[in-house]
DSSP file (Angstrom, degrees, kcal/mol; ACC not computed):
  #  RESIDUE AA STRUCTURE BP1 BP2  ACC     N-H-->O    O-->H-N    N-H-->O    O-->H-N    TCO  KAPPA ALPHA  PHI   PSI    X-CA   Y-CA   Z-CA
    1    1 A X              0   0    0      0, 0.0     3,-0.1     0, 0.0    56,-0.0   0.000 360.0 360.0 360.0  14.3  -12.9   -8.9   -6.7
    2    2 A X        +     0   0    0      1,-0.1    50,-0.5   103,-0.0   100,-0.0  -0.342 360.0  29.3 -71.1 159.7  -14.7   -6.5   -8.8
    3    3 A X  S    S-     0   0    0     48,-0.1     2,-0.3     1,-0.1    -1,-0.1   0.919  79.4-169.7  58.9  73.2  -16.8   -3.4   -7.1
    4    4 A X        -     0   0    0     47,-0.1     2,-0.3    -3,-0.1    47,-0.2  -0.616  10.8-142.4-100.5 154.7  -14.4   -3.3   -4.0
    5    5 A X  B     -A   50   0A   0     45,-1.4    45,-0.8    -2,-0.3    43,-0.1  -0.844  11.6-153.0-132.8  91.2  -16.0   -0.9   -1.3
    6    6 A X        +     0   0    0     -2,-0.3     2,-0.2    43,-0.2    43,-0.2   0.168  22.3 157.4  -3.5 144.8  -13.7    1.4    0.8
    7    7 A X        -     0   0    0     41,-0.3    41,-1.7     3,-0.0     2,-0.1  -0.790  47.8 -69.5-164.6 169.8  -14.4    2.7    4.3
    8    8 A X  B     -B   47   0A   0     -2,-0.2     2,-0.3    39,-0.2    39,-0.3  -0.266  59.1 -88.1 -55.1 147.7  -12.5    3.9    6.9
    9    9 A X        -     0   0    0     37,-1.6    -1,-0.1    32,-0.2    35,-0.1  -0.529  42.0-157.7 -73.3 126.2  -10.2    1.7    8.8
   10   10 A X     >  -     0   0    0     -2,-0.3     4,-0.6    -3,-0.1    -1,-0.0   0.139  30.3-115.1-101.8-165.9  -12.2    0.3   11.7
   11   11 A X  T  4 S+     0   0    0      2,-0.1     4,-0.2     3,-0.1    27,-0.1   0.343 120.6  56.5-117.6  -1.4  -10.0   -1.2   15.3
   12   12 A X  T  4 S+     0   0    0      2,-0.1     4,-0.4     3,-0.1     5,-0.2   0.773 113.8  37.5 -83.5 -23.9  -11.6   -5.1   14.0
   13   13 A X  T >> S+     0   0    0      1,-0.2     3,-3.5     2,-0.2     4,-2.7   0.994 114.5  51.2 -69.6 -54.0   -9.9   -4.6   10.4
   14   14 A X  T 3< S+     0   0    0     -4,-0.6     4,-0.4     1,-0.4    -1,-0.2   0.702 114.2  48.2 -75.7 -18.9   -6.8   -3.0   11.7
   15   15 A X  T 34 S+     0   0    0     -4,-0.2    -1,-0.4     2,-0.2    -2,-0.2   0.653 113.6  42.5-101.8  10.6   -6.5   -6.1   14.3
   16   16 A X  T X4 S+     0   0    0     -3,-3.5     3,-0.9    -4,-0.4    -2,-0.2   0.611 118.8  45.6 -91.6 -40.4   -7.1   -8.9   11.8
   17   17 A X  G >< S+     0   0    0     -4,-2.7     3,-0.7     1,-0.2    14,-0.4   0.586 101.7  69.9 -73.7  -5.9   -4.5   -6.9    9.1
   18   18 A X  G 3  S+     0   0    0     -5,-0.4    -1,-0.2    -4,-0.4    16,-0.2   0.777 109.6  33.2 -84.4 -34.4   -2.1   -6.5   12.5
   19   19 A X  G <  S+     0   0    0     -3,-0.9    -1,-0.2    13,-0.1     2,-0.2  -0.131  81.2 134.2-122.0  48.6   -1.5  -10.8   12.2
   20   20 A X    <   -     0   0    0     -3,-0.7     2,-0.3    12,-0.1    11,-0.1  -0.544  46.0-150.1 -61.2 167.9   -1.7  -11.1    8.5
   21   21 A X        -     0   0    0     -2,-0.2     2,-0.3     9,-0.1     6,-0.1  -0.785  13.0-165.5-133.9  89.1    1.5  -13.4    7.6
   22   22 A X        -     0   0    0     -2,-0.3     5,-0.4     4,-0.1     8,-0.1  -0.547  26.0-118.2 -96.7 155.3    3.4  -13.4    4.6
   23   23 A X    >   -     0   0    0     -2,-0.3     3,-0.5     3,-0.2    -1,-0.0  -0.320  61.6 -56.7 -75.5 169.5    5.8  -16.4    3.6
   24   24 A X  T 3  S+     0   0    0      1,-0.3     2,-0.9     2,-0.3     0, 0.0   0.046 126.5  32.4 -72.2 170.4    9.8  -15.0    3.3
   25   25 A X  T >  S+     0   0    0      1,-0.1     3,-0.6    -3,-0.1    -1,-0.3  -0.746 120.3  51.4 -76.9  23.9   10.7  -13.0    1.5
   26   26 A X  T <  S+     0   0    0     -2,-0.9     3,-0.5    -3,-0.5    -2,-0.3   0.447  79.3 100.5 -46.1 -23.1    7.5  -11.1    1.8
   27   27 A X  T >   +     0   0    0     -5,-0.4     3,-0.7     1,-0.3    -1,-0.2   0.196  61.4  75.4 -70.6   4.1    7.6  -11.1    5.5
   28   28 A X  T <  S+     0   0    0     -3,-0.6    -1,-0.3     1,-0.2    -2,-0.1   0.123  88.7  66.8 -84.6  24.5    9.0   -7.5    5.9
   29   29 A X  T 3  S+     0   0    0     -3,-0.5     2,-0.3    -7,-0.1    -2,-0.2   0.292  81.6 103.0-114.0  -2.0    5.4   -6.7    5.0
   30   30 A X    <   -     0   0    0     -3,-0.7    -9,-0.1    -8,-0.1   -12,-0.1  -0.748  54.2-158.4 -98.9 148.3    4.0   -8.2    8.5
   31   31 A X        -     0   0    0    -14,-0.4     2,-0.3    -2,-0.3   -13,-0.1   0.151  19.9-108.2 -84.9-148.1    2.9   -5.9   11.5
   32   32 A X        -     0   0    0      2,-0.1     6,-0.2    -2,-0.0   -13,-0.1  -0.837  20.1-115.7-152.5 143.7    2.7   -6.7   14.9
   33   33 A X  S    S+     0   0    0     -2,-0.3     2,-0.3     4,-0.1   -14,-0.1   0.174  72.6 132.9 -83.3   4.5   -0.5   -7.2   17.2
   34   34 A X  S >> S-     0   0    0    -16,-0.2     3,-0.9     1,-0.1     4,-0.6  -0.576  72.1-124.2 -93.8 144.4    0.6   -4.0   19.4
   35   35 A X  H 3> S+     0   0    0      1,-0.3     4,-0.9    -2,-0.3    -1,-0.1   0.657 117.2  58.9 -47.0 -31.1   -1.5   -0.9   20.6
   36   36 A X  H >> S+     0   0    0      2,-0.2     4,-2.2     3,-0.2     3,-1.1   0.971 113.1  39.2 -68.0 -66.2    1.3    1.2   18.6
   37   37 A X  H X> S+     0   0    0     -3,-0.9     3,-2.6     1,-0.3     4,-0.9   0.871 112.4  49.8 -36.6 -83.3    0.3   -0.7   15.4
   38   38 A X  H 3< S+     0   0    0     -4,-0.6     4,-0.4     1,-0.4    -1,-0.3   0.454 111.8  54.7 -50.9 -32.5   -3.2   -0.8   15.7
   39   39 A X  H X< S+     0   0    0     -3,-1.1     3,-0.6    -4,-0.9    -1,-0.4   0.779 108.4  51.3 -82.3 -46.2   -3.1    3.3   16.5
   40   40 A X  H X< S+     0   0    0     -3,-2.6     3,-0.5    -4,-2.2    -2,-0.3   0.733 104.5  48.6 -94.0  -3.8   -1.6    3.7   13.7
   41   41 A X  T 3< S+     0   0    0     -4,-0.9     3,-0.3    -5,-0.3    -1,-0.2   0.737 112.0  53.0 -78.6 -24.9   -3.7    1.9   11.4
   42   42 A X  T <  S+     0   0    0     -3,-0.6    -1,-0.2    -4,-0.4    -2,-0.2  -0.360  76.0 109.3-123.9  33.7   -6.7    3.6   12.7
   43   43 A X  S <  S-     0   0    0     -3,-0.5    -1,-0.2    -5,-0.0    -2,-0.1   0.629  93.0-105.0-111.9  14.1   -5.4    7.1   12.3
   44   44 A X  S    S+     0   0    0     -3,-0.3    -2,-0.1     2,-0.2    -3,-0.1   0.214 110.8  84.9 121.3  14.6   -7.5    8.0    9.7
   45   45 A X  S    S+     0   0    0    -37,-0.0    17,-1.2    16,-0.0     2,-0.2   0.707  81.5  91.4-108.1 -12.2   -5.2    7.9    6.5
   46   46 A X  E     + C   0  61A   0     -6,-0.2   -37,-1.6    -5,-0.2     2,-0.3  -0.599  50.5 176.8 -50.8 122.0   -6.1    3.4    6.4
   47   47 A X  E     -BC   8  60A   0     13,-1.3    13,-2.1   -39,-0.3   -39,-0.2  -0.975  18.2-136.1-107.3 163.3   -8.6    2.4    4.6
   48   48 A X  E     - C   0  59A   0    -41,-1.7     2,-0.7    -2,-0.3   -41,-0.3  -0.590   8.6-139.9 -98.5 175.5   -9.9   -1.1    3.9
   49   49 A X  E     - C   0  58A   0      9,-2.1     8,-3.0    -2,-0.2     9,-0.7  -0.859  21.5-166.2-135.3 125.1  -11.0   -2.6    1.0
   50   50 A X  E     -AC   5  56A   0    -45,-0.8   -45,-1.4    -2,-0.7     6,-0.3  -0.750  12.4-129.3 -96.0 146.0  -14.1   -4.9    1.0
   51   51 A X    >   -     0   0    0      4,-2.2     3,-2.9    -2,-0.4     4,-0.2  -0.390  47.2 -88.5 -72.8 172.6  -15.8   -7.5   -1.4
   52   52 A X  T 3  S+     0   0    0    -50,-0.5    -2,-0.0     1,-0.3   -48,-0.0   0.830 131.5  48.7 -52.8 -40.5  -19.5   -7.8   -2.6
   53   53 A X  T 3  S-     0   0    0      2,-0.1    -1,-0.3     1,-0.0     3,-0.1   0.067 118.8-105.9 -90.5  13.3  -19.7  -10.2    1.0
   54   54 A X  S <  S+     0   0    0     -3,-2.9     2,-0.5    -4,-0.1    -2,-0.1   0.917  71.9 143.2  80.7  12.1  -18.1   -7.9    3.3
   55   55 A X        -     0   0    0     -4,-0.2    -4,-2.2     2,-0.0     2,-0.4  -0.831  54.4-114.8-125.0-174.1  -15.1   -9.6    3.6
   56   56 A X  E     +C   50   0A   0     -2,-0.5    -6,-0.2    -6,-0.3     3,-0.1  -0.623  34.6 169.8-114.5 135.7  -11.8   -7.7    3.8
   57   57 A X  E     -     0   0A   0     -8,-3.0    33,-1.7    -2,-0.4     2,-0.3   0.499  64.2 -47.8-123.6 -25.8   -9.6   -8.3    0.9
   58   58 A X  E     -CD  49  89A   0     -9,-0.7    -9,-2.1    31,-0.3    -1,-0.4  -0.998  47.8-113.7 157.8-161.1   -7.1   -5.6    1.8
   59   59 A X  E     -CD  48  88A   0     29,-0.9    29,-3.6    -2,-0.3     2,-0.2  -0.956  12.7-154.3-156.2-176.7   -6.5   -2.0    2.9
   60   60 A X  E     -CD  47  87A   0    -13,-2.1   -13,-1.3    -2,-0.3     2,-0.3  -0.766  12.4-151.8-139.4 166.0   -4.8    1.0    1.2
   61   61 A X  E     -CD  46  86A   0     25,-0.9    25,-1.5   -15,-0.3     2,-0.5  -0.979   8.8-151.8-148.9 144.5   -2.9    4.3    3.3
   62   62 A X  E >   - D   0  85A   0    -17,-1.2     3,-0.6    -2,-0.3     2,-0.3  -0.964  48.0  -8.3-118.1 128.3   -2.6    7.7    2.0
   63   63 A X  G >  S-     0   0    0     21,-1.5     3,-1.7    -2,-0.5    -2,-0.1  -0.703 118.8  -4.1  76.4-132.6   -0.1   10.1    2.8
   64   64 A X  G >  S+     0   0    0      1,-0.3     3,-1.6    -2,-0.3    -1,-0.2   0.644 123.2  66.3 -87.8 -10.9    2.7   10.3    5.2
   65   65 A X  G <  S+     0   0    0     -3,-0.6    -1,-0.3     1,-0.3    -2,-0.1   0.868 100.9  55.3 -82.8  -8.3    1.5    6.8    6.8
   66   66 A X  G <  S+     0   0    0     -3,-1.7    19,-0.3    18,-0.2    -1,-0.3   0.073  91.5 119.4 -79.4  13.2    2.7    5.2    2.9
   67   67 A X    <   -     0   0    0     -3,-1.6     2,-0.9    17,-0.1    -3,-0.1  -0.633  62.7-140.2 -92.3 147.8    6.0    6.8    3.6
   68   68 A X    >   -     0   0    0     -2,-0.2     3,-4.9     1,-0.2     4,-0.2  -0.753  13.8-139.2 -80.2  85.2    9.5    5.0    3.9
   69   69 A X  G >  S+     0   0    0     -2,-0.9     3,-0.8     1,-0.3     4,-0.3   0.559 102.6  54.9 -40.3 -17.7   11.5    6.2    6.5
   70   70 A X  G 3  S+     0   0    0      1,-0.2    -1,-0.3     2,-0.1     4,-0.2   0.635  95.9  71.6 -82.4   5.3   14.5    6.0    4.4
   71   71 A X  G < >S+     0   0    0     -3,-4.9     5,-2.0     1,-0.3     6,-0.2   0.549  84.8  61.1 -86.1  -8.4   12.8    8.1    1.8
   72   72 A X  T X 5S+     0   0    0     -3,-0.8     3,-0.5    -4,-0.2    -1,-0.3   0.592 104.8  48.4 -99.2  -9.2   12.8   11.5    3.5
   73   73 A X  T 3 5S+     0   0    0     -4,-0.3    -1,-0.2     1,-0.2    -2,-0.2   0.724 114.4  49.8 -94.6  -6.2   16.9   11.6    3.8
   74   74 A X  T 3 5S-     0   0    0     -4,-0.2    -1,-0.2    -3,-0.1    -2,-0.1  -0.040 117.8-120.7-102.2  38.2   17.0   10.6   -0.3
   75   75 A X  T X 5 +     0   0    0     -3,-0.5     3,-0.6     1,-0.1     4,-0.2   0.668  69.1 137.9  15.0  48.2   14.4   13.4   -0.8
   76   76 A X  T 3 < +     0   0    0     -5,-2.0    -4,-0.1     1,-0.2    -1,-0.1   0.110  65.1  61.9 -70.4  16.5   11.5   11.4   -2.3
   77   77 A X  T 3  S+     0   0    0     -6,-0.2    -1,-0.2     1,-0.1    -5,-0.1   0.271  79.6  92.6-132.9  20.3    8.9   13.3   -0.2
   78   78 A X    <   +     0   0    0     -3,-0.6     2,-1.3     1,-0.1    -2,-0.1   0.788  46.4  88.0-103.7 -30.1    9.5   16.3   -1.5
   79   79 A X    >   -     0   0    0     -4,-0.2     3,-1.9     1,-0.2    -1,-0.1  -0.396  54.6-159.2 -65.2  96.5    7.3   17.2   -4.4
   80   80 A X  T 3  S+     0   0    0     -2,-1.3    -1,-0.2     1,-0.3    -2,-0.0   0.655  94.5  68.6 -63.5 -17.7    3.8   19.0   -2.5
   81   81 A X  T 3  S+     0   0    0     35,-0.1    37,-0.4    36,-0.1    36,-0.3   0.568  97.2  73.5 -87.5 -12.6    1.9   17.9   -6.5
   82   82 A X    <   -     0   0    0     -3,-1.9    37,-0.2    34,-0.1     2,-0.2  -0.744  67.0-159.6-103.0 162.0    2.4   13.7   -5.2
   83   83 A X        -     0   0    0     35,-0.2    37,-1.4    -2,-0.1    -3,-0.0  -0.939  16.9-119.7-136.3 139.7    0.8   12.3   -3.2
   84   84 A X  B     -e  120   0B   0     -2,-0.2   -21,-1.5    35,-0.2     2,-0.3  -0.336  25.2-171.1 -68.6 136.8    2.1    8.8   -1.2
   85   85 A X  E     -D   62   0A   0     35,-1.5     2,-0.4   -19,-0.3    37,-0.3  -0.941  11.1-172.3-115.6 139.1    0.2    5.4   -1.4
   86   86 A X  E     -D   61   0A   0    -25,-1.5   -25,-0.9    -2,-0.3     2,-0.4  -0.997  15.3-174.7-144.8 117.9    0.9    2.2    0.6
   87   87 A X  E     +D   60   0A   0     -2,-0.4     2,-0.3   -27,-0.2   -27,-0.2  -0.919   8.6 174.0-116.5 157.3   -1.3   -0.9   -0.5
   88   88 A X  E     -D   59   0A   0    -29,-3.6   -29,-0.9    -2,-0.4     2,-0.1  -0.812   7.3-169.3-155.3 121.6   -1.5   -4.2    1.0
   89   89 A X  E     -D   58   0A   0     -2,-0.3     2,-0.7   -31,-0.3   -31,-0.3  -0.602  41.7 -69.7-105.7 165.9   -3.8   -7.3    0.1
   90   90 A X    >   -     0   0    0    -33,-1.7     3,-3.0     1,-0.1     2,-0.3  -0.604  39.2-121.1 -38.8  80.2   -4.3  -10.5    2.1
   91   91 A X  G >  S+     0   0    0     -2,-0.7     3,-0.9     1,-0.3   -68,-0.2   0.175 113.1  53.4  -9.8 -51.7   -2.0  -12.8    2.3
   92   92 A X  G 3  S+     0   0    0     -2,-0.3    -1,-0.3     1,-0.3    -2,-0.0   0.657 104.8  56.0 -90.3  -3.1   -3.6  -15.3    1.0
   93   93 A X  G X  S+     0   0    0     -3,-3.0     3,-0.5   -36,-0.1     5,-0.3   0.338  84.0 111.7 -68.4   0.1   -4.6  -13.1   -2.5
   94   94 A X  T <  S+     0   0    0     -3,-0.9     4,-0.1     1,-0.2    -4,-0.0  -0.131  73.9  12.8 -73.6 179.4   -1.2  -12.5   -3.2
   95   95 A X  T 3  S+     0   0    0      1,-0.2    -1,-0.2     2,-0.1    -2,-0.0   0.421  96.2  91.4  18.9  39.3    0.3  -13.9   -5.9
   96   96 A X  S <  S-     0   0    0     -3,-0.5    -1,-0.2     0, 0.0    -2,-0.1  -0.195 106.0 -79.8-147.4  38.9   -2.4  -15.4   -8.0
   97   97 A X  S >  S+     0   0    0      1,-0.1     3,-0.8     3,-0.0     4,-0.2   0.262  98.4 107.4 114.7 -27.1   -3.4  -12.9  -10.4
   98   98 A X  T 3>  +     0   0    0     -5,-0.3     4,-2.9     1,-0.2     5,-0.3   0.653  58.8  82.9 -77.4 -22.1   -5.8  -10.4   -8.2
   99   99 A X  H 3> S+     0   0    0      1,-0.3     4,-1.3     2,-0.2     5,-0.2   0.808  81.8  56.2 -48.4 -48.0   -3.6   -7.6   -7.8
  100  100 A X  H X> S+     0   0    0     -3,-0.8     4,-1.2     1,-0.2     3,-0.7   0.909 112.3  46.7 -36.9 -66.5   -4.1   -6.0  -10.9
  101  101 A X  H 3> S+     0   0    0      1,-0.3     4,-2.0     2,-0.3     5,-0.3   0.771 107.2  52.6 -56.7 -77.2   -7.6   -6.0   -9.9
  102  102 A X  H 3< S+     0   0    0     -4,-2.9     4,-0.4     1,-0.2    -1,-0.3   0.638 116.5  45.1 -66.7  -9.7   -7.2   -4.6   -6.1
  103  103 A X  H <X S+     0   0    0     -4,-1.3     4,-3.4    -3,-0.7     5,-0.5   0.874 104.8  51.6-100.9 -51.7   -5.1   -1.6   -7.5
  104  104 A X  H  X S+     0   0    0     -4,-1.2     4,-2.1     1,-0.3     5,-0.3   0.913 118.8  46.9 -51.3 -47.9   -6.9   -0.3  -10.5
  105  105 A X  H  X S+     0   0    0     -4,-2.0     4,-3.0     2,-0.2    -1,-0.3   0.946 115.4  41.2 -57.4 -53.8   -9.8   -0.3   -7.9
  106  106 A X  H  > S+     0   0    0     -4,-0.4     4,-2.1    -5,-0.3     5,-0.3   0.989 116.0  46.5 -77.4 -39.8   -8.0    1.3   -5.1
  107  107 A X  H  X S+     0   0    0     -4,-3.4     4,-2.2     1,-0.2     5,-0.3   0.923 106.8  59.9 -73.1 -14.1   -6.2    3.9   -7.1
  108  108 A X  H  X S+     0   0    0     -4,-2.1     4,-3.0    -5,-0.5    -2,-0.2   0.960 113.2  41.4 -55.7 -55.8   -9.8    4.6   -8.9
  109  109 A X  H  X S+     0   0    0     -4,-3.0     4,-2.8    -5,-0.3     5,-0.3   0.991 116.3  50.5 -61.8 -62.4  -10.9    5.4   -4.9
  110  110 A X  H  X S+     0   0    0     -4,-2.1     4,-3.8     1,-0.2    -1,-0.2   0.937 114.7  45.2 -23.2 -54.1   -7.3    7.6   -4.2
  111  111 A X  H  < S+     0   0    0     -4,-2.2    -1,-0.2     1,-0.3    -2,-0.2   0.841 109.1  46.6-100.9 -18.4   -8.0    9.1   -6.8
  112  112 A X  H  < S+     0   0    0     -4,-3.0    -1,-0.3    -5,-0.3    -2,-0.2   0.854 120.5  49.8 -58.8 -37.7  -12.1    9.9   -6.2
  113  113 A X  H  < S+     0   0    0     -4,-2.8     2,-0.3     2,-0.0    -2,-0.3   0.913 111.8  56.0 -89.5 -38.3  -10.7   11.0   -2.5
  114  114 A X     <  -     0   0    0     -4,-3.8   -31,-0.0    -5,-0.3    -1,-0.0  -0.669  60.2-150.0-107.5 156.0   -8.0   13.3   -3.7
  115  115 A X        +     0   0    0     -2,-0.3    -1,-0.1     2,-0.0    -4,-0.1   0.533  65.1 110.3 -83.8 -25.1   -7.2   16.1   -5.7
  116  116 A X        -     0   0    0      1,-0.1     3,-0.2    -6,-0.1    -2,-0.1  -0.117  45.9-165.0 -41.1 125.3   -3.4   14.9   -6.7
  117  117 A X  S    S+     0   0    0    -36,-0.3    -1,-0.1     1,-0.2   -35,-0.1   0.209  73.2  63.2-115.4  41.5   -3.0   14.0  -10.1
  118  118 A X        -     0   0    0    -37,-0.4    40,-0.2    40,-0.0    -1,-0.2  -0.429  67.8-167.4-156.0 100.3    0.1   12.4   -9.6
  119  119 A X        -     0   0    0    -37,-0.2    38,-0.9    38,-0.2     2,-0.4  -0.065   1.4-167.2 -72.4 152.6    0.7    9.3   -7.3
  120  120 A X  E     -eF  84 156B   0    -37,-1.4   -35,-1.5    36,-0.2     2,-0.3  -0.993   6.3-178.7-138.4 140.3    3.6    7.6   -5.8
  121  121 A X  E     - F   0 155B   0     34,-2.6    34,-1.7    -2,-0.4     2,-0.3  -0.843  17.2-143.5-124.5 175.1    4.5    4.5   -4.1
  122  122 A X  E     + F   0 154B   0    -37,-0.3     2,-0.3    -2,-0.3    32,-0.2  -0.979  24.4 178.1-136.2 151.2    7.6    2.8   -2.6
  123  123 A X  E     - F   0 153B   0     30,-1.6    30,-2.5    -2,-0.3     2,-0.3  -1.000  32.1-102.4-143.7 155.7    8.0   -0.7   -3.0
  124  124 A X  E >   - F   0 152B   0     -2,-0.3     3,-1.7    28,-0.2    28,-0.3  -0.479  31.6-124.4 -67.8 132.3   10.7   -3.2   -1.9
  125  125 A X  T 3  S+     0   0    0     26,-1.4    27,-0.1    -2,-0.3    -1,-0.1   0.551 108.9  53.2 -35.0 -16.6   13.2   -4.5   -4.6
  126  126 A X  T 3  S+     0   0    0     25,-0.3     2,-0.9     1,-0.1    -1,-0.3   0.894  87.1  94.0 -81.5 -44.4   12.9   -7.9   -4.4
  127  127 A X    <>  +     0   0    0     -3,-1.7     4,-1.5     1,-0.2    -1,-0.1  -0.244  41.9 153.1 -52.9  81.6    8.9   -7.4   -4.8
  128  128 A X  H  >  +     0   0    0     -2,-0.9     4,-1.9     1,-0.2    -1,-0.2   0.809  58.2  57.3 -90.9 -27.9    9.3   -7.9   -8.1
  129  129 A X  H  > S+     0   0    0      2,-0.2     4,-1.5     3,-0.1    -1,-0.2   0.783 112.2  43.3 -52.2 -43.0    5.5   -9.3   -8.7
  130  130 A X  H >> S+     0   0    0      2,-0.2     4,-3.4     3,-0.1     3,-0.7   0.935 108.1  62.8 -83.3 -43.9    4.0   -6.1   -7.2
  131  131 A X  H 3< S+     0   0    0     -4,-1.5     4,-0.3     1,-0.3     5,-0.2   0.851 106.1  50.4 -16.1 -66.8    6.9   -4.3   -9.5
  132  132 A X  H 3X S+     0   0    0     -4,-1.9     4,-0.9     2,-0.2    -1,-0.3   0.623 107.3  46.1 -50.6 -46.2    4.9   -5.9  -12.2
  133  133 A X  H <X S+     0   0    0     -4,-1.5     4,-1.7    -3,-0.7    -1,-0.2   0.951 112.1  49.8 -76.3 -35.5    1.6   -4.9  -11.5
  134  134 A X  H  <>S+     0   0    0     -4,-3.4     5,-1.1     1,-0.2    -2,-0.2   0.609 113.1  47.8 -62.5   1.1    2.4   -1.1  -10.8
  135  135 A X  H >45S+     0   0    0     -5,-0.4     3,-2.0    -4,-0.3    -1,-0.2   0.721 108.9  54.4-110.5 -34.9    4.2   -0.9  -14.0
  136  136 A X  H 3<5S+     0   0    0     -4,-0.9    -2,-0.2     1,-0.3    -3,-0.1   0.929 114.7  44.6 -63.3 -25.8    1.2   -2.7  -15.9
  137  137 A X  T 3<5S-     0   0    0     -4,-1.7    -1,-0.3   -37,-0.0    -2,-0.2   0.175 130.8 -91.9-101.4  27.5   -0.7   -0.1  -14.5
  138  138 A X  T < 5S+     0   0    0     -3,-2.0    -3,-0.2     1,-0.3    20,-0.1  -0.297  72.0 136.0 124.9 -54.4    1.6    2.9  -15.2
  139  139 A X      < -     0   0    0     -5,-1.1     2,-0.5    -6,-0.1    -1,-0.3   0.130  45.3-140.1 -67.1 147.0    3.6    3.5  -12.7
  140  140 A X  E     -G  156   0B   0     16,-0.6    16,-1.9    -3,-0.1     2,-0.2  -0.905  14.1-118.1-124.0 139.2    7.0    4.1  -13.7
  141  141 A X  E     +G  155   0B   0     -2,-0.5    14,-0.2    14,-0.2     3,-0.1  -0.583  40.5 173.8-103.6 126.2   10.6    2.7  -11.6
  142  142 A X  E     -     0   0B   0     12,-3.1    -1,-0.1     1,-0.5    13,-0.1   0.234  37.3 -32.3-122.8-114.3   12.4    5.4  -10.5
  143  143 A X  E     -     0   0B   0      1,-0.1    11,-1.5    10,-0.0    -1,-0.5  -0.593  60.3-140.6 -98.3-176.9   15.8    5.9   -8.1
  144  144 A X  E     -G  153   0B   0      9,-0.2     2,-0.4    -2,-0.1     9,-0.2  -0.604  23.6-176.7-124.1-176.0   16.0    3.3   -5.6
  145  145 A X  E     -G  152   0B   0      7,-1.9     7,-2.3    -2,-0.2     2,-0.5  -0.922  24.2 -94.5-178.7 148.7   17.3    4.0   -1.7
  146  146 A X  E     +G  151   0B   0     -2,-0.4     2,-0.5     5,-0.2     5,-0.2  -0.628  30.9 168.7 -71.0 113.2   18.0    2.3    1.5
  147  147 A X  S    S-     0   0    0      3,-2.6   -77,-0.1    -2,-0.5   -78,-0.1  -0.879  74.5 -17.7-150.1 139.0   15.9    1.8    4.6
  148  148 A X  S    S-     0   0    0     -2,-0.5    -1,-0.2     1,-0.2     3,-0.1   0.919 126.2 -54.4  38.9  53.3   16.9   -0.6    7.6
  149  149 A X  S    S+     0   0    0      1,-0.2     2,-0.5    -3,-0.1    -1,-0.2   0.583 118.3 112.2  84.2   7.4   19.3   -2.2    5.5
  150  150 A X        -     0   0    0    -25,-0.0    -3,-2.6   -26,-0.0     2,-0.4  -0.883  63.2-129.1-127.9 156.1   16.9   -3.0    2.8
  151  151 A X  E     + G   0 146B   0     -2,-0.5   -26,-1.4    -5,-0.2     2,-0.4  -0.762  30.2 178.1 -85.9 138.8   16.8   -1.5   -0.9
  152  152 A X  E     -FG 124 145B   0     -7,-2.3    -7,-1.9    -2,-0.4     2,-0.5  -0.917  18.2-142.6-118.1 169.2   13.6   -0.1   -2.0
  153  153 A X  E     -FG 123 144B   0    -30,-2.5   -30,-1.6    -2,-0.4     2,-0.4  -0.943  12.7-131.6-126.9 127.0   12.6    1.5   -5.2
  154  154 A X  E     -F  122   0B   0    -11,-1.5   -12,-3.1    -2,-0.5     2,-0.4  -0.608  22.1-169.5 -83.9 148.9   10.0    4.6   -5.7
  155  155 A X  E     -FG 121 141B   0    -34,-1.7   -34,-2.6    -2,-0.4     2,-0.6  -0.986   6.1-177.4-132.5 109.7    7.3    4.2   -8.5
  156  156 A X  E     -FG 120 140B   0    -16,-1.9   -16,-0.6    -2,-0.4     2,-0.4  -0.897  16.4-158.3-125.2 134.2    5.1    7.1   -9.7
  157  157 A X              0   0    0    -38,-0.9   -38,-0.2    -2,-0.6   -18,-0.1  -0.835 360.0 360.0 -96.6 155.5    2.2    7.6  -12.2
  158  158 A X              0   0    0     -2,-0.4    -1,-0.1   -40,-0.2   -38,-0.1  -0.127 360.0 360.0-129.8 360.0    1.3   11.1  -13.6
């Protein structure tokens, strides 16, 4: 998974990432197949992330489409110096090691496209595996908050 290649999010990626499937309790990470989805995948803050063969390993969002809706009433969205990140790999790369990998790469790209020197994510509590890579790679566990009943926790690196 080394040498990942970026591009914009295309309407073939965003409908093969629209029926990824992740097993319980990961499955508040799957979308939906719908024109609403697909629109919003393709509004120009997605990108995907490719291998040396072209084949889609996962995609990355920047800005307000990496936001939690429950995060703007605990005022996590406030600091104009962050900027927001949302990653997501293939189902079937999850959990066997690659992660590190597919973030050191994508925030290396973030960080080539932006001018922020200080990144943020939200991740769900339970994800305790992803927890694990952002923290191996910096990122530091901050307050936690509710949205649609579920707890998540914000993570930033400086």
């Amino acid at each position: 998974m080394n040498n990942l290649k970026f591009i914009p999010m295309s309407h073939q990626h965003a409908k093969a990432i629209a029926t990824w499937t992740y097993p319980e309790p990961y499955s508040l990470y799957n979308m939906d197949d719908v024109e609403e989805t697909l629109e919003e995948l393709m509004d120009g803050s997605y990108y995907v992330a490719l291998d040396e063969e072209e084949q889609l390993i996962g995609f990355i969002c920047i800005g307000e489409a990496a936001r939690v809706p429950g995060g703007y009433a605990a005022g996590i969205y406030n600091n104009e110096q962050q900027i927001d990140i949302g990653l997501g790999m293939r189902p079937d790369l999850t959990g066997n090691g690659q992660g590190g990998l597919f973030l050191k790469e994508s925030l290396s790209f973030i960080r080539h496209l932006s001018n922020h020197s200080s990144l943020q994510l939200v991740v769900a509590t339970f994800n305790e595996r992803a927890m694990k890579v952002y923290e191996k790679a910096g990122f530091r566990k901050g307050q936690t908050f509710l949205s649609r009943d579920r707890e998540f926790i914000v993570m930033d690196q400086i």
